[in-house]
C-alpha positions in Angstrom: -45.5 -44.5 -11.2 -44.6 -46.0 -14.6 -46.0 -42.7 -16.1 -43.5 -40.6 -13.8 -40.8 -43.1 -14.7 -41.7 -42.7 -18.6 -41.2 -39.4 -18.8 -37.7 -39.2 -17.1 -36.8 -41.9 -19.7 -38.3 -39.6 -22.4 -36.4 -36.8 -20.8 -33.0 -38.5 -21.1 -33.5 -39.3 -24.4 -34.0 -35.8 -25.5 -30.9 -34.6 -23.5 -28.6 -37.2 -24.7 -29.9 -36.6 -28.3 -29.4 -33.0 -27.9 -26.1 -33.2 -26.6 -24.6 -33.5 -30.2 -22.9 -29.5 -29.3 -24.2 -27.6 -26.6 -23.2 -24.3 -25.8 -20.2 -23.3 -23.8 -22.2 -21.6 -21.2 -24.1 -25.3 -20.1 -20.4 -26.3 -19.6 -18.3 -25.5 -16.7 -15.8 -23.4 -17.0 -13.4 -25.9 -14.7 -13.9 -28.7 -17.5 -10.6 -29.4 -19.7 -11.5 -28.6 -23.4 -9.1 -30.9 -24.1 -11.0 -33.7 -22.8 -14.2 -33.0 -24.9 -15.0 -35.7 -27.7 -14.0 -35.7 -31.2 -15.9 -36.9 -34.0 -14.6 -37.5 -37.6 -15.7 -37.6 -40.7 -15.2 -37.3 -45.0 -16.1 -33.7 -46.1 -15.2 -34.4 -49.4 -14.3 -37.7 -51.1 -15.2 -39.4 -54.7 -13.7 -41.9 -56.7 -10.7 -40.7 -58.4 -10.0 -37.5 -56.8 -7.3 -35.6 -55.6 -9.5 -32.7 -53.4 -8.1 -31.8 -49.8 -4.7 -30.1 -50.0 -3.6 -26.7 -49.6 -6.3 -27.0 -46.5 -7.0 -23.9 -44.5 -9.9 -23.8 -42.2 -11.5 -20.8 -40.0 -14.5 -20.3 -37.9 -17.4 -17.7 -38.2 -17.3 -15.6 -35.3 -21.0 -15.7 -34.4 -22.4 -19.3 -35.5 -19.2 -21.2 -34.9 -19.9 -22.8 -38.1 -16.2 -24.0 -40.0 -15.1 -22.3 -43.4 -12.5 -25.0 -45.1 -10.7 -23.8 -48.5 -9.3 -26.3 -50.4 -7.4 -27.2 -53.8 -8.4 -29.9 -56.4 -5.3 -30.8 -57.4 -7.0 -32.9 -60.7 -9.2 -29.8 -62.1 -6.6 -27.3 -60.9 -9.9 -25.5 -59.2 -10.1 -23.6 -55.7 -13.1 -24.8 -53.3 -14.8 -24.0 -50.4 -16.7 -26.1 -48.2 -18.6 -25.0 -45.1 -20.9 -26.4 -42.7 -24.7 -26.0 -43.4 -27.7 -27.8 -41.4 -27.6 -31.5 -41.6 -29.2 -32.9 -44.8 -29.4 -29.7 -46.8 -25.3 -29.5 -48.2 -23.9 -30.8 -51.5 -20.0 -31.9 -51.0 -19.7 -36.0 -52.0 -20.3 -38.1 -49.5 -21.5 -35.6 -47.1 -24.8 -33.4 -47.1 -24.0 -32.3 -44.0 -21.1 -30.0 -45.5 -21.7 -27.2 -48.4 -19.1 -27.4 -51.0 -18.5 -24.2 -53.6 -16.7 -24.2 -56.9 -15.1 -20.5 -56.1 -12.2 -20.5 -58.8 -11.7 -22.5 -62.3 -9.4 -20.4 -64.6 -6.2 -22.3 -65.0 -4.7 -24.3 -62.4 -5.5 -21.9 -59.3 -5.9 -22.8 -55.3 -2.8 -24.0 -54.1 -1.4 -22.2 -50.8 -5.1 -21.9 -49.8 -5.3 -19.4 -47.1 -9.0 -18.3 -45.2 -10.5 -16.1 -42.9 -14.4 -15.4 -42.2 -15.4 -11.9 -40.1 -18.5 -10.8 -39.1 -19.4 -7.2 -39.7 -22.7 -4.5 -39.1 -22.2 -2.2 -42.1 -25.4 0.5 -42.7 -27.8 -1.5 -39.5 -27.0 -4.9 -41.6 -24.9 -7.2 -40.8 -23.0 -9.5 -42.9 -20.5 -12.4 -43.2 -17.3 -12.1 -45.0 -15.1 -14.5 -46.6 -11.6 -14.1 -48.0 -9.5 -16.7 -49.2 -5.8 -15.8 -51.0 -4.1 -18.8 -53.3 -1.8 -18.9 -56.0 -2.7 -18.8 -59.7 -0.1 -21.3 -60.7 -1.3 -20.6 -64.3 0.1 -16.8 -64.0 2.5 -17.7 -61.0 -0.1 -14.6 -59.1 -1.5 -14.2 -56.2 -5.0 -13.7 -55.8 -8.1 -13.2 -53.4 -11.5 -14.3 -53.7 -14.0 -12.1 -51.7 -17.8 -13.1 -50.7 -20.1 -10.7 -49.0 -23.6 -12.7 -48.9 -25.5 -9.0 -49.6 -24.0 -8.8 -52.8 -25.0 -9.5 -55.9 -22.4 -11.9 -57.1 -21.5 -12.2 -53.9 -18.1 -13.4 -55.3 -15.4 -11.2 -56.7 -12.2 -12.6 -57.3 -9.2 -10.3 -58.4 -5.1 -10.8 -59.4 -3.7 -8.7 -56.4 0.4 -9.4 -57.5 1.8 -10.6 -60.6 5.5 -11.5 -62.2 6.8 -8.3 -64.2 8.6 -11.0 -66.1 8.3 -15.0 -66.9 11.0 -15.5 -64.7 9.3 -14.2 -61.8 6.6 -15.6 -59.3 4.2 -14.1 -56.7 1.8 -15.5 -54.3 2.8 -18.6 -53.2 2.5 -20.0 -49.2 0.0 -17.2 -49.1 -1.3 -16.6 -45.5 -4.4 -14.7 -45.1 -6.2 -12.4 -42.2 -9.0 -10.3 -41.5 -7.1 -7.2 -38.9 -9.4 -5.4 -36.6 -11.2 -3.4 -39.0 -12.0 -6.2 -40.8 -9.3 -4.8 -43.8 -7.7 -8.3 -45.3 -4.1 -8.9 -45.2 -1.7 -11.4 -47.1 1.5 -12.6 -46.2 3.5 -14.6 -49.0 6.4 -15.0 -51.0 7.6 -14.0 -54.1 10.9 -14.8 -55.9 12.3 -13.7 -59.5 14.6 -16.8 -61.1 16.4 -14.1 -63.4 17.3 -11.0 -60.6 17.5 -14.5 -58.3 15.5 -12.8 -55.3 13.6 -14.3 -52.7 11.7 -12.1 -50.5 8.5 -11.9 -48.3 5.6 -9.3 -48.9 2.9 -8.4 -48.0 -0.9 -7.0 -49.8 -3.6 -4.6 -47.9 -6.4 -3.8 -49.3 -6.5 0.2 -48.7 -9.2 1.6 -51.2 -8.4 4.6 -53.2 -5.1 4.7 -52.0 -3.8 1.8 -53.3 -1.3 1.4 -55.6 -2.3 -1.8 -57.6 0.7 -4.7 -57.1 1.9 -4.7 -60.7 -0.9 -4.1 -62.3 -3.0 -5.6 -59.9 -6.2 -4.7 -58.2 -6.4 -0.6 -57.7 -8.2 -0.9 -54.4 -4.7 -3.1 -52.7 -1.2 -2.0 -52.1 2.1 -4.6 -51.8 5.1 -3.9 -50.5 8.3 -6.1 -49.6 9.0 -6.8 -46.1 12.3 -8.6 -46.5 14.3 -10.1 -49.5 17.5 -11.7 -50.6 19.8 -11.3 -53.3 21.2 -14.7 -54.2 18.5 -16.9 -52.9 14.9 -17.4 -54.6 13.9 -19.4 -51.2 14.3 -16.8 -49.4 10.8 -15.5 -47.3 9.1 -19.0 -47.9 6.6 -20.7 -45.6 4.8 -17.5 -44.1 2.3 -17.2 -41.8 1.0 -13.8 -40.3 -1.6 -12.8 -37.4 -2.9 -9.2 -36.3 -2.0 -8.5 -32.6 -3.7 -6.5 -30.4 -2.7 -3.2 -31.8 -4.0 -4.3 -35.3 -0.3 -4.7 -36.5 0.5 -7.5 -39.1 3.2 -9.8 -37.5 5.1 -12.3 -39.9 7.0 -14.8 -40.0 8.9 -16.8 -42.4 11.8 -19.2 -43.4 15.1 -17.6 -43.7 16.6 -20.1 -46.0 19.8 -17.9 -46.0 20.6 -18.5 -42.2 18.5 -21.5 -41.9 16.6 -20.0 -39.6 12.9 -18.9 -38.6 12.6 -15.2 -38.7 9.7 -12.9 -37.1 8.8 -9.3 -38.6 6.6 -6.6 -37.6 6.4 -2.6 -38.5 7.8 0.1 -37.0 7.1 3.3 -38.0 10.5 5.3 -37.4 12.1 3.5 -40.3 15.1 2.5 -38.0 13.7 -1.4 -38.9 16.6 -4.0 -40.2 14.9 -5.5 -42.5 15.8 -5.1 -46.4 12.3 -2.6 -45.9 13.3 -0.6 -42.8 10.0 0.1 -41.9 9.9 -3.2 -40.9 11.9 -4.7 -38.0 13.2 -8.6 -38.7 14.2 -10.7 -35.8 15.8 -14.4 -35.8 14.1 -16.4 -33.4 15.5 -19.8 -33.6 18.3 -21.2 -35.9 19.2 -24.5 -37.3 19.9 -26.6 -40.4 16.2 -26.4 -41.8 14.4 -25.1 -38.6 11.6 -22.7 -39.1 9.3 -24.3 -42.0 6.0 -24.8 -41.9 4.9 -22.1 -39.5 2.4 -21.2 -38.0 2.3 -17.8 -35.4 -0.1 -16.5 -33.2 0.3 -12.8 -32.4 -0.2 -11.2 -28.7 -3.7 -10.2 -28.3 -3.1 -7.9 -25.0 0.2 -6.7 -24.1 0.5 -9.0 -21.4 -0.3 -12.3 -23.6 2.5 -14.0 -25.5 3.8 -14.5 -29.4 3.9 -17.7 -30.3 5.1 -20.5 -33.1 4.8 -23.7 -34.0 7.2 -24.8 -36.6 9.1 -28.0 -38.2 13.1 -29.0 -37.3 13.4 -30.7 -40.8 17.2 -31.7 -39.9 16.3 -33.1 -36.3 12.9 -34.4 -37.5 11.2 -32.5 -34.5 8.2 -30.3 -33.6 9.0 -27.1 -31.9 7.3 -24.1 -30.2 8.2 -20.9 -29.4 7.0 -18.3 -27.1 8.2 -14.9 -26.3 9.6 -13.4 -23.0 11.1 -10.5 -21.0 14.8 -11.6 -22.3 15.8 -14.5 -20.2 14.8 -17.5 -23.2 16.8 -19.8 -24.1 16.5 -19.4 -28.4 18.9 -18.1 -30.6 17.2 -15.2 -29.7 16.9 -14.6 -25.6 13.3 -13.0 -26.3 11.9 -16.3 -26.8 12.4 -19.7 -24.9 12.2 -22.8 -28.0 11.4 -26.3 -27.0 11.2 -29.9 -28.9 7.5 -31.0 -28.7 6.9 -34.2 -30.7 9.1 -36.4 -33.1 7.9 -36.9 -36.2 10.7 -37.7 -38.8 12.4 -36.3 -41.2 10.8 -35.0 -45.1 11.7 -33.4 -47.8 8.6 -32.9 -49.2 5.3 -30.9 -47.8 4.7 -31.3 -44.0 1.3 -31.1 -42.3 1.4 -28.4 -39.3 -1.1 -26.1 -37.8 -1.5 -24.6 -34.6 -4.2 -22.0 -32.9 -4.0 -20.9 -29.9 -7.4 -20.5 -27.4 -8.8 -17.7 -24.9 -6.7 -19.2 -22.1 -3.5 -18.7 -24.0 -3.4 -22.9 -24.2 -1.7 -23.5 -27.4 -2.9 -26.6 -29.2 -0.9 -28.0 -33.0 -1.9 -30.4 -35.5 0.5 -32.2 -37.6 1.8 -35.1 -39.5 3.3 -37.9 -37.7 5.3 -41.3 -38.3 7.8 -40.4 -41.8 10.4 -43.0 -42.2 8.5 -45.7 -40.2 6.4 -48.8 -42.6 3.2 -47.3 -40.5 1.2 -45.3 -42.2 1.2 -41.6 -41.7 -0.9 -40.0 -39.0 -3.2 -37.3 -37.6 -1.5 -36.0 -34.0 -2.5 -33.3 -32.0 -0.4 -31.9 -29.1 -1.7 -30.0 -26.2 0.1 -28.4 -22.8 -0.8 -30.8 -20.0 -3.3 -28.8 -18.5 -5.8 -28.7 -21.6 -6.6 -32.0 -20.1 -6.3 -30.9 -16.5 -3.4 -33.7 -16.4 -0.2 -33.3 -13.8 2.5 -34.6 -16.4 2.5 -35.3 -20.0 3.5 -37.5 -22.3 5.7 -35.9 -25.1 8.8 -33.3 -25.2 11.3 -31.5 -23.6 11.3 -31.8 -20.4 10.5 -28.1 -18.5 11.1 -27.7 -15.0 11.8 -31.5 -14.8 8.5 -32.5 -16.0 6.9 -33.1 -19.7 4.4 -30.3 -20.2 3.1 -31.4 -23.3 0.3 -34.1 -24.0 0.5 -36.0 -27.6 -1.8 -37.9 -28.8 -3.1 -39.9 -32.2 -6.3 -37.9 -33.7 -6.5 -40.3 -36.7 -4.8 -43.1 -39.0 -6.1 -45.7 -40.8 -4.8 -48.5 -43.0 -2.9 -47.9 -46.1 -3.4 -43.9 -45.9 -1.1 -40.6 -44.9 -3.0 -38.3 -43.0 -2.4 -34.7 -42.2 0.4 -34.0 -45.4 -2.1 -30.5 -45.5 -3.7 -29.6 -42.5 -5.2 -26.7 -40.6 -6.7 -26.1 -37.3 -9.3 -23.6 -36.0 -11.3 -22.9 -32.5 -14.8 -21.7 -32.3 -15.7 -19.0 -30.0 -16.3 -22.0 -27.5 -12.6 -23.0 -27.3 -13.6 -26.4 -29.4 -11.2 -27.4 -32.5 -12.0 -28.3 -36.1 -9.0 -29.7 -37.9 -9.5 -30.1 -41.8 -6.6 -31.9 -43.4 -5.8 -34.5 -46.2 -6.3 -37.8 -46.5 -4.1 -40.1 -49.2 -5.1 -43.8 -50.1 -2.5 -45.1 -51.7 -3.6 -47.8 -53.6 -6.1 -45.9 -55.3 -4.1 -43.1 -55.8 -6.9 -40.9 -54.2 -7.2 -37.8 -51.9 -9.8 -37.3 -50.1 -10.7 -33.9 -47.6 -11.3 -35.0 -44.1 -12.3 -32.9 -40.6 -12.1 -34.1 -36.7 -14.0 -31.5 -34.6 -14.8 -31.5 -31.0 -18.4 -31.8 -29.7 -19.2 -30.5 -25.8 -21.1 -33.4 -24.0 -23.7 -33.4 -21.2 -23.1 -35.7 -18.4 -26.8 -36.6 -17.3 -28.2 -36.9 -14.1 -28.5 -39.8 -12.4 -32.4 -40.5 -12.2 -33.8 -42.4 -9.8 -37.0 -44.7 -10.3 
């Protein structure tokens, strides 16, 4: 009997041990992914540093494994730092993580932006990084490239660059893999002399390419939308490939104050400054539409969506596209308030990913203005957590849809100032973002990620 009872013990141990992450097909599918565990933890921190902003953070397709890009803001250098098995990485502090020097010439890596894709090319297959920044050195954009079967398997090339030293290109740089695993780059470029702001966008198209100014041959640029008058025109973009492997963008429209959605049309009827391109203003007010971040419909029945700051109201807000009865600026898309945050005028933390169900879920920088120290917050709908009302919002239909909650804060620290958030193919989060001590003047790159856990059996003796 005490053998019998021994081994169940033994059993449990093993399970509980090896409940750490599980897959999602151990886990049923009624459980609310919101409710899994988080666990958090320093990816990269040593005295005196200043690693951890411009964060932008993706997931491998296959292994699930997250891909964080990051900018050393005392070296000027661009880094990457990944999960590897637990013991075997490099980063400070943490030989569970795998930290790569991928840039060093001049001061280069700000306005990180990453993908990772998976692709079978000649019965092999491969992973593939690509991460665009700005070379703040040359005021360029450019785009670092791994492929781990080739020899370097980094290549890093100037895609865009100023015609003139009055000119600037590549800055709040957003970055995707489309369908066909071709990268794409959203960002901003403005010229202090002509005093344009606009918004472009870089393909890379092969031997059809056209260079950007000198740039690589194998890419091709073009301007989406611009302004005459105003160099902060086109800022804060963020793009995503829908489900007909279109780019959609989005950006800041300082002119109107307003956050501004564009996608291609190929009749050349479109009303932006490019009219093969079609701009749209989703929602207007006095400095709403920073800091976005858009998800693109992935069937034609699923939704476009934003998450984006209210600077003047000191509010987050979402967005989400319908059959013309919304209640934006624009009646394609109903807007609500989800947290508030305060009010700043310099960089604010906000990232949002959307998962399989269509359950949107956004990280971002909480408590400016108050003596508490900044925070880590993540907000959910109501039903990531299988709740009947939540906590935080505009009120919908008479009830609060949205769950808020603290991820992280700690003493004398702001959290989240950069931040990024990413789910695995499991519907589980990662959110990479900044950490800032104050005292010691240091910055420090942090990550909270969600673990599925096993509820064991009860066992009987």
């Amino acid at each position: 009997m005490k053998i019998k009872t021994m081994f169940f013990c033994l059993l449990a141990v093993i399970l509980l041990i090896s409940s750490v992450a599980v897959d999602a097909a151990n886990v049923p599918e009624s459980r609310p992914l919101g409710n899994e565990p988080w666990s958090k933890e320093f990816v990269d921190s040593y005295p005196n540093a200043k690693v951890g902003t411009h964060v932008s953070i993706a997931h491998h397709p296959l292994n699930g494994k997250a891909y964080i890009s990051y900018y050393d803001a005392v070296n000027g250098d661009l880094w990457l730092a990944y999960q590897v098995s637990p013991g075997t990485g490099n980063c400070h502090g943490n030989n569970d993580w795998k930290c790569v020097l991928v840039d060093s010439e001049g001061d280069v890596g700000q306005f990180s932006s990453i993908d990772v894709t998976y692709v079978t090319q000649f019965q092999l297959s491969i992973t593939i990084i690509g991460i665009a920044y700005h070379d703040a050195t040359n005021r360029a954009l450019k785009f670092a490239d791994y492929r781990e079967n080739r020899m370097p398997p980094w290549r890093i090339s100037t895609l865009d660059a100023p015609l003139t030293s009055t000119g600037s290109r590549g800055t709040y740089a957003s970055m995707k893999f489309d369908n066909n695993n071709v990268p794409v780059i959203g960002y901003h470029t403005q010229d202090t002399y002509g005093i344009v702001g606009a918004v472009k966008i870089a393909s890379r198209v092969g031997a059809d390419g056209t260079g950007c100014n000198g740039g690589s041959p194998d890419w091709s640029c073009e301007i989406i939308d611009s302004a005459q008058g105003n160099i902060d025109f086109g800022t804060h973009v963020s793009i995503d490939i829908n489900w007909l492997n279109n780019a959609n963008v989005a950006f800041f429209n300082s002119v109107d104050n307003s956050l501004d959605f564009a996608r291609p049309v190929a009749s050349g009827t479109g009303s932006c400054s490019n009219n093969y391109w079609n701009c749209i203003t989703v929602d207007q007010g006095s400095g709403r539409g920073k800091y976005i971040s858009i998800y693109a419909k992935k069937s034609l029945q699923d939704r476009t969506r934003f998450a984006y700051y209210d600077q003047s109201e000191g509010k987050i807000r979402y967005a989400y596209s319908v059959s013309g009865t919304g209640n934006c600026t624009n009646s394609g898309f109903n807007c609500y308030w989800v947290d508030e945050v305060g009010t700043s005028n310099g960089h604010f933390g906000l990232s949002m990913a959307v998962d399989d169900q269509g359950l949107p879920i956004i990280a971002y920088m909480e408590g400016l203005g108050e003596e508490a120290p900044i925070r880590l917050r993540i907000a959910r709908p109501r039903s990531a957590y299988g709740e009947n009302y939540g906590n935080c919002g505009e009120e919908q239909d008479m009830f609060l849809i949205w769950t808020c909650k603290t991820l992280d804060s700690y003493g004398d620290t702001d959290m989240a100032e950069y931040v990024g958030v990413s789910l695995n193919s499991a519907g589980l989060a990662t959110v990479a973002y900044s950490v800032d001590f104050h005292l010691d003047d240091q910055t420090f790159l942090r990550v909270a990620e969600q673990h599925f856990k096993i509820y064991l059996p009860l066992i009987n003796k």
